[in-house]
DRENLO-771947 format. One record per atom (N, C-alpha, C): x, z, y. Coordinates in steps of 0.05 Angstrom, whole numbers, plus 5000, padded with zeros to 4 digits. Atoms other than C-alpha are relative to their C-alpha. Last residue first. Layout:
<fimars>
XZY...
</fimars>
This chain:
<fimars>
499549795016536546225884503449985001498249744981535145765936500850234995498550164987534045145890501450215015497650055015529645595844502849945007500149684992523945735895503350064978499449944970523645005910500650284994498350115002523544855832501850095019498249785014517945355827502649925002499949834990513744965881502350154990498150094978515044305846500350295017496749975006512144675787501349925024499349745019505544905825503050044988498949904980504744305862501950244994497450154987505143905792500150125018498249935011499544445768502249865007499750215018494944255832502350194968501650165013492244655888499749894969499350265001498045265881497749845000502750295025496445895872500349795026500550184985502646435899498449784991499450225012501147085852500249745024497450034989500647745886501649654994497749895017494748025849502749945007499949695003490147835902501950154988499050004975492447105903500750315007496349995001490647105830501250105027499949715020482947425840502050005000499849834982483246875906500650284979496950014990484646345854499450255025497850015021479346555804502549985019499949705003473646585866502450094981498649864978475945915897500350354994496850114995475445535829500850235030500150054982468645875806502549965004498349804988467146225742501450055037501349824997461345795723501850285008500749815025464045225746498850314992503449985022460944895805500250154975502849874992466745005850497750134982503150174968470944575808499650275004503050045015477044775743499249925036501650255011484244795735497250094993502350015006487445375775498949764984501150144997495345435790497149944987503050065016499045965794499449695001501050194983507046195825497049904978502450085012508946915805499249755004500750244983516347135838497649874971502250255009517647685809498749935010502650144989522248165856499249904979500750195003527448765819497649885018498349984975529549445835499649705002496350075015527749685763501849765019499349795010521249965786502449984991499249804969519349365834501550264985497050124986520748855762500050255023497550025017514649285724503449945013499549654996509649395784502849974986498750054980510648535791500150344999496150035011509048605711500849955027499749835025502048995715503649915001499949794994499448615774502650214984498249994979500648015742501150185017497050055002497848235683501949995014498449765014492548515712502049934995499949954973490547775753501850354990497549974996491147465687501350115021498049945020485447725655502949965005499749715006481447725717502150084983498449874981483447025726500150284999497949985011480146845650502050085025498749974977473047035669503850045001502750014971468146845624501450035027500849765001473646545576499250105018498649794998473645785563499250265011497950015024468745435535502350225007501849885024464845135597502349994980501550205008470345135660497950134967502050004997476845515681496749794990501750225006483145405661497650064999501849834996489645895697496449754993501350084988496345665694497850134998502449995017502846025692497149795015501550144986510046005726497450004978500850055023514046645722496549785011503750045004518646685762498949934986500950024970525446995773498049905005502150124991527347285703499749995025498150264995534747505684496649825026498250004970533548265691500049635013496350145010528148125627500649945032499649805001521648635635503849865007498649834983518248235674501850174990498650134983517047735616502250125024498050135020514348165574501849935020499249745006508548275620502949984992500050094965507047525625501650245006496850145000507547615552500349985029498149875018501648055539502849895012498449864982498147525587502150314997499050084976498747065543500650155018496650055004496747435482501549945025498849664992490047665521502949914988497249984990487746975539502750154996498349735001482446935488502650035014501949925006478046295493500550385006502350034985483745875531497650225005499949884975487846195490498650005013498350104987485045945430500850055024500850124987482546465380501649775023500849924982487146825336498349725012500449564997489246865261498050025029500749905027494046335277497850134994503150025000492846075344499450134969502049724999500146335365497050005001498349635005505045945326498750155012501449905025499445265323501650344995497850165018500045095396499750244977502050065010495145465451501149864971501049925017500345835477497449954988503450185010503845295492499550204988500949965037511145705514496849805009502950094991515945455569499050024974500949945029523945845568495849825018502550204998529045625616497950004983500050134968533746235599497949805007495849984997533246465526499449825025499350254992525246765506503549975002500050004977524847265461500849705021498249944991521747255389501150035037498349654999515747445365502750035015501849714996511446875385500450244998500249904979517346305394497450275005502049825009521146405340499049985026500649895020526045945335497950104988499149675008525145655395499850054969503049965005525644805408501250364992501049704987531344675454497750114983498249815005535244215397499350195015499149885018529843765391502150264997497850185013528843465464499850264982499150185002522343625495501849804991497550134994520544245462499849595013501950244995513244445441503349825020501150155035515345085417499149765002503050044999519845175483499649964970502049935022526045185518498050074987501849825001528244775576499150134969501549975025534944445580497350255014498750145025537543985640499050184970499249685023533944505693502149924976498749904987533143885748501550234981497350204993531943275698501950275020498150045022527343755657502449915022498049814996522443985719503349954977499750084971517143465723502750205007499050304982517043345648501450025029496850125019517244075632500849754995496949754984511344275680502649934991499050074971507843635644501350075014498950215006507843865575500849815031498149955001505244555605502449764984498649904979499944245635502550174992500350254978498643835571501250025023496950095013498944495526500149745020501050224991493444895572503549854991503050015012493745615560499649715000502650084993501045655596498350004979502749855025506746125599497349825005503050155000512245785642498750034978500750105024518946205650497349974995502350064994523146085707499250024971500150265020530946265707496750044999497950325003535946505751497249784996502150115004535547315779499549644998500050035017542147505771497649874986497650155019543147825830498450054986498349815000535848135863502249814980499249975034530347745880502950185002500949805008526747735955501450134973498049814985531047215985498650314992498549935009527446785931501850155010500849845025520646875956502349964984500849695009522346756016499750134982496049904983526046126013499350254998497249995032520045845970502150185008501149845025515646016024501249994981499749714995519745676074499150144988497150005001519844996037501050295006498449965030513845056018501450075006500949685018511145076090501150024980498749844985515644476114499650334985497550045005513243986062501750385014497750234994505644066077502850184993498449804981501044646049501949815026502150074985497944026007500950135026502049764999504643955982497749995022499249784983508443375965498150234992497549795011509142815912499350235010500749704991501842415916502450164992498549725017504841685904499250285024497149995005500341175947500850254989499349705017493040875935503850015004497250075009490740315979501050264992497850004991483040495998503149974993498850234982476940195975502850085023500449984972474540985966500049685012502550034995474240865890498450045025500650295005481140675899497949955001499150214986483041245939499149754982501649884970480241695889500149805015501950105001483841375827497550045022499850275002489941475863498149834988499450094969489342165880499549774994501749924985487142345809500249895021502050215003492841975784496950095009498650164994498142415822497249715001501450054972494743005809500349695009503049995000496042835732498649945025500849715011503642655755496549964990497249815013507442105768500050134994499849774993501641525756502150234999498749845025501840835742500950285021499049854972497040315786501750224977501449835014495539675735501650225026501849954979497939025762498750195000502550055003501538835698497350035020500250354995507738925729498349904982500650164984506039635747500949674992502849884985504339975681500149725029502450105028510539695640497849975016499950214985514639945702498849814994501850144992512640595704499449745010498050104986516440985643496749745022498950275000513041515618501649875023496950015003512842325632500749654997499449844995505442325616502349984998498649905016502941645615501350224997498249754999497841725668500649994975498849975026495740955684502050235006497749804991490440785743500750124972498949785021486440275737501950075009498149874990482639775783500250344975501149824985477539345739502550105011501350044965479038605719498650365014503149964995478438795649499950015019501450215006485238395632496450025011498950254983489638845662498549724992500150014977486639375618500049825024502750015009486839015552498950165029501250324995494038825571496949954997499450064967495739635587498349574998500950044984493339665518499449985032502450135009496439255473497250175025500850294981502739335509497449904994500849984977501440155503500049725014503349924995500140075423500249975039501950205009507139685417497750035003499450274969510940145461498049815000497350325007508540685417498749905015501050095034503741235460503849774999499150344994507741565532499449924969496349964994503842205536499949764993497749995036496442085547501750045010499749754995490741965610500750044975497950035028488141255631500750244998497749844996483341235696501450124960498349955028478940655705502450215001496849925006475940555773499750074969499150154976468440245790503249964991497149905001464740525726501549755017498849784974457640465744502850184990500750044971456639845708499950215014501949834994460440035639499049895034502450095005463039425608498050025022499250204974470539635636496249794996500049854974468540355613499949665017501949814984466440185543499949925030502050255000472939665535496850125002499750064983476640305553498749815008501249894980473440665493500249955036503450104993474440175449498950225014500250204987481340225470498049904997500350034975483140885472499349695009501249834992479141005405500349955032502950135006483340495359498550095035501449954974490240695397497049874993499350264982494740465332497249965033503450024993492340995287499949725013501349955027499241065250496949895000500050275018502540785310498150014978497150065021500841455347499349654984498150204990496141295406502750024989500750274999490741675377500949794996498850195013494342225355498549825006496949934983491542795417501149714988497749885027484642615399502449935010499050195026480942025436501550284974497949855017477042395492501149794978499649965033472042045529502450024993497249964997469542155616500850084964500149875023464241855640503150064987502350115010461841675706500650074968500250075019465342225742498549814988501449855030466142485810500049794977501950245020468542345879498850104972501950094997470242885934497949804980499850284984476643055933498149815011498349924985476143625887499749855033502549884987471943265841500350235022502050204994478142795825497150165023499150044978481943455822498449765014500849784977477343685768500549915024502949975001477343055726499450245023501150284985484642975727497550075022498049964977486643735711498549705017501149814982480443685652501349985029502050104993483143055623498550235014498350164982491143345623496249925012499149914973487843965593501349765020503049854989484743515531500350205032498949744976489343005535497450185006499549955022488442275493501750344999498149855001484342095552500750054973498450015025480241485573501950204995497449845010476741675642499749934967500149925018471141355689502849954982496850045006471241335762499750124972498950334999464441135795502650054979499650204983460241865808501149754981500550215002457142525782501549655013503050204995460043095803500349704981499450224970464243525764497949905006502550134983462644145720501249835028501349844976467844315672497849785010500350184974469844155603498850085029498649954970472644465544499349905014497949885006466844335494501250135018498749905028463643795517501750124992496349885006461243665588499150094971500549735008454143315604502650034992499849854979454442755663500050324985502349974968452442205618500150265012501050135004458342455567497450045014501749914989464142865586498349794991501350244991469042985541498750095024500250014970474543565529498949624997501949834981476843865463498849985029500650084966478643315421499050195008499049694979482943675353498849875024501249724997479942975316501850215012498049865021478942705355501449874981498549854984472642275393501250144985499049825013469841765342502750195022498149814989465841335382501150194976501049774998461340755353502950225008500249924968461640125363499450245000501849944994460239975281499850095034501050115007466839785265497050004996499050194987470140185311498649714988501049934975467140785272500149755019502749985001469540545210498649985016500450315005476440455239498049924994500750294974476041015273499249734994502049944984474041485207498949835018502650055012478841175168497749965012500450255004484141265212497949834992501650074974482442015219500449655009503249864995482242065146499349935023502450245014488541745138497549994997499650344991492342145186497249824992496750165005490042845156499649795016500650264999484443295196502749714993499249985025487243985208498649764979497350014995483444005277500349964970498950015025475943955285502349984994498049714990473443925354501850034976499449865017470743205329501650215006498349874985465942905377501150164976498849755002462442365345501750125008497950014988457141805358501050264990500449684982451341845305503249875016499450154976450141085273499350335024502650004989447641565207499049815026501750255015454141195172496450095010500350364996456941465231499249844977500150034974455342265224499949715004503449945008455842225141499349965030501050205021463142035154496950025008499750234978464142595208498949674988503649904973461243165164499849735011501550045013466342885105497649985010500550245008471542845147497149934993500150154967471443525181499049664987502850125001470543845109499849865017500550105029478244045095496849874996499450264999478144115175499849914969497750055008473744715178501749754995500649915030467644545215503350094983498849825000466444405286500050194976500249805034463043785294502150225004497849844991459843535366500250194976501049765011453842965342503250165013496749834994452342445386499950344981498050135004446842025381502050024992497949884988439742405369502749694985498150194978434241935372502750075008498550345015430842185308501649995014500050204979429642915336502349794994500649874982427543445284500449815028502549954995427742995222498650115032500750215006434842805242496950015007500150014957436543535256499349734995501849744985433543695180500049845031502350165019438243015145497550175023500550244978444343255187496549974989498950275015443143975142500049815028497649895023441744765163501449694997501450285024436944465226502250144979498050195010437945075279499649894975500150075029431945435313502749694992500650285008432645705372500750034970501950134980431146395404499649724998503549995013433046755338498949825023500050255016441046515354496249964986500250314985441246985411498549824983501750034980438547615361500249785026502050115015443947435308497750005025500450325007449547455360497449894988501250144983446648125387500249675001503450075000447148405316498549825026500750285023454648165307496349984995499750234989456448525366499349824984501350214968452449145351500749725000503150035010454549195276498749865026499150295010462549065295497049964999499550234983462049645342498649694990501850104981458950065295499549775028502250135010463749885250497750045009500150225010469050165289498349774989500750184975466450715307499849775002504250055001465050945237500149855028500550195025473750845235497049835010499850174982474551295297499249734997501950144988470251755254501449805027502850185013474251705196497949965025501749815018480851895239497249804995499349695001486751625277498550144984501949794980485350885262501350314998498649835005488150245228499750275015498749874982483249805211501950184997498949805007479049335166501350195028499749774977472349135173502650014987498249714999471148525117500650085027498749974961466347995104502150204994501049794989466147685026500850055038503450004991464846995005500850265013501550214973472546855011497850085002499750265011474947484958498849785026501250084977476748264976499849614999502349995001479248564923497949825006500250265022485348604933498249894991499850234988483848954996499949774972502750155009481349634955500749655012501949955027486850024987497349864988500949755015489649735045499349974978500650175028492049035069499550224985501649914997492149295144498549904971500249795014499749295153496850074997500149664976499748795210500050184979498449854986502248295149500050195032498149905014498248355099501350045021500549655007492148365139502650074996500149944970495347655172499350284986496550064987496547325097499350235026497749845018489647615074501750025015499349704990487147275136499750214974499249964983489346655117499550195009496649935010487846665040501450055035498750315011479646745055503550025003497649965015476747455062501749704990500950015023471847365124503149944977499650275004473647705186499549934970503049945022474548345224499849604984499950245009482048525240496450024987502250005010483949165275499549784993500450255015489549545297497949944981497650165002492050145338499649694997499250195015484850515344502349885016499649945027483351195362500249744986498649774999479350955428501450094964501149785000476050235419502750314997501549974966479749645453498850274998497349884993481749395385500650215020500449845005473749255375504150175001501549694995473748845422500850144996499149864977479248335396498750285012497449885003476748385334501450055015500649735000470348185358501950154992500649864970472547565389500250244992497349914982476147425319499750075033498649795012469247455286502650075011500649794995465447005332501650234989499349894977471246525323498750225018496949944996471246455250500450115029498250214996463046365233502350135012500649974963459946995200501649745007497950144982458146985122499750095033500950004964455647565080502249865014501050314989457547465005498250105029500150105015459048314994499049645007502950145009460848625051499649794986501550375011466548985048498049995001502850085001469249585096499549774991501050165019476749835092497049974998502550065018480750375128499749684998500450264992488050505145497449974981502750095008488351225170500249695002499749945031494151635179498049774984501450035012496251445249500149944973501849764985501951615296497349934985498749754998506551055266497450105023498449974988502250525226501350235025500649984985500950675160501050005023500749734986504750435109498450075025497849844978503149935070499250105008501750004976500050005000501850005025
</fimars>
């Protein structure tokens, strides 16, 4: 049995015999119930081989665990005493009773065949199933002529080939699979926020890159005519860009799609001549965010090629304005301001202070921070590495090493846990962390607002911040915090209220995530 952990005697155990719950209500509540007094550690969840593995290893694989088979639920914990335990499971009872009492107010079809019966005309279905089934849902979805959104991750190659190619062969959409971020006639999917309505419609193989766009766009005034996901692998060779390109040929169809806005890391050469030429051919004005690419492909085809996300936002704006679009580098603040703000906030640091380390929720915006910053820093490290040899060992237990940028949404810390986005709390765990190392001088983060993510994810990081600029003042030290927001007005958290919660906490928030790094660079330079 392991041991208990230190200052507590108590590792309990609660089965319930075949009682299901779906995966992500159950890891919310584990967070909760962590939260309760007399508890260290807590795991609620159904007994399948992955959270074995994870019991086993927090130490919560107690007495009777072996036991414990896929149909069943399980409570476990690690607690000071039996009734911190009973707490426990009163917790878990409430939150799992007020799920059941939402879910009484509608009625859900068990089968496609049921929701069918219940309303023929449906198109689109949004699956979210384990991926060993993802296929099989998605299949059955387009041979019904259903469009599909596949949240669905763990989805092999050849499956999701299959799928498109099927799909493509019937005009039908196969968004994913891992797509977290559409919009369709004006309704958001998934990750997505609330923009307006308008002319400029979006191809992305980027679920945070397609949100950052999409917001700033609505930012600026214009808005959305539709906005489709492809799944991160689209525009690998393997797939050969099915998705972004019957979804571009969509948009250049579409009569209230004015501008075209493109949105990936740099696909094969061969998929991006196929479709930069399928662009350049649909006679519409486009704008091309290869992430980090090269932009010369883009412009001598007549196509507009983007340097950043903001970048192409701006530029699809202006176009749907009828105005001449030029490179967005600076700061909204203008040039000068930065410049002095940066200066300040590094004459604040103490020797030794060097090195920036970028914690984001949003893999895309942190694939971009480490585009726009590589050529000056020459290595950054990361689980999501740009060049091979910086990648971390360890990046969830271990520590960072000078230029350090984590994804915590990437598969080393979703194990087990919800996606940041949903659950920030690792993240800002580490934000913490961070302050503690002499070497650190800012710590760059983002902040993703919108449907899906967590009710109020500034709050969550606004402590932190708090929490680790107390940390560095106590050991004679500044941290330098710089933010950046991705989401509208209209969301349900609100873009001005989230960045004023950061601002509060000491953090400098930035319009854009590219302002944001360029900011940190500036604050670097005068280090």
């Amino acid at each position: 049995m392991p041991v208990p952990l230190e200052g507590y005697a108590l590792i309990k155990l609660e089965v319930r015999k075949n009682a299901y719950y779906d995966s992500v209500t159950l890891m919310i509540i584990s967070k909760d119930v962590k939260k309760l007094p007399g508890v260290t550690e807590a795991l609620v969840g159904m007994g399948t081989d992955l959270n074995r593995e994870i019991a086993a290893n927090i130490g919560l694989a107690g007495e009777g665990f072996d036991a414990v088979t896929a149909n069943d639920f399980f409570v476990a914990a690690s607690c000071e005493s039996e009734d911190a335990f009973s707490a426990v499971v009163a917790k878990v009872d409430e939150l799992l009773n007020k799920k059941a009492d939402k879910r009484k107010t509608d009625y859900f079809p068990p089968t496609l065949e049921g929701a069918l019966k219940l309303e023929s005309g449906l198109n689109m279905a949004v699956i979210s199933v384990p991926g060993k089934y993802a296929y099989e849902v998605a299949r059955s979805c387009l041979e019904h002529e259903i469009n599909v959104m596949l949240f669905s991750d763990n989805v092999t190659m050849e499956e999701e080939k299959d799928l498109k190619e099927f799909a493509a062969s019937r005009e039908l959409l196969v968004m994913g699979p891992d797509c977290g971020t559409a919009i369709v006639n004006n309704t958001p999917l998934a990750f997505a926020n609330v923009v307006k309505s308008g002319d400029i419609g979006m191809v992305c193989a980027s679920g945070t890159g397609a949100q950052e766009v999409s917001c700033i766009i609505d930012q600026l005034g214009c808005g959305i005519s539709q906005l489709l996901g492809t799944g991160g692998r689209d525009l690998k060779q393997e797939i050969g860009g099915i998705m972004m390109r019957l979804g571009l040929d969509a948009l250049i169809h579409d009569p209230k799609t004015k501008v075209i806005t493109l949105v990936s890391k740099p696909p094969a050469p061969e998929i991006a001549a196929k479709i930069l030429d399928q662009a350049a051919a649909g006679g519409k004005p486009t704008v091309v965010c290869f992430i980090g690419g090269e932009a010369s492909e883009i412009e001598r085809r007549g196509l507009y090629a983007a340097v950043s996300l903001e970048d192409a936002a701006h530029k699809a704006a202006a176009l749907a304005r009828d105005e001449t679009p030029e490179d967005f580098t600076g700061f909204a603040m203008g040039q000068l301001k930065a410049e002095e703000l940066a200066a300040a906030e590094a004459a604040k640091m103490a020797p030794g202070q060097k090195y920036v380390r970028g914690l984001y929720t949003g893999g895309t915006l942190c694939d971009e921070a480490m585009k726009l910053m590589i050529a000056s820093l020459g290595h950054i490290y990361s689980n999501i590495p740009l060049k091979p040899e910086d990648r971390l060992a360890d990046a969830r237990g271990g520590e960072s090493r000078e230029h350090t940028f984590l994804d915590f949404g990437d598969d080393a810390f979703t194990v087990g846990r919800p996606h940041p986005m949903i659950d920030p709390s690792l993240r800002a765990e580490r934000v913490v962390t961070e302050a503690a190392d002499p070497a650190a001088a800012v710590v760059l983060v983002d902040c993703v607002i919108g449907y899906g993510s967590h009710e109020d994810p500034a709050q969550d990081l606004s402590e932190a911040i708090r929490s680790a600029k107390a940390l560095a003042a106590q050991e004679g030290r500044y941290l330098a915090v710089v933010a950046s927001v991705c989401g509208t007005e209209a969301d349900p958290q609100s873009l001005s209220g989230s960045r004023m919660k950061l601002a509060n906490a000491g953090a400098i928030v930035l319009p854009s995530n590219a302002q944001a790094t360029r900011f940190t660079q500036r604050i670097l330079a005068h280090l």
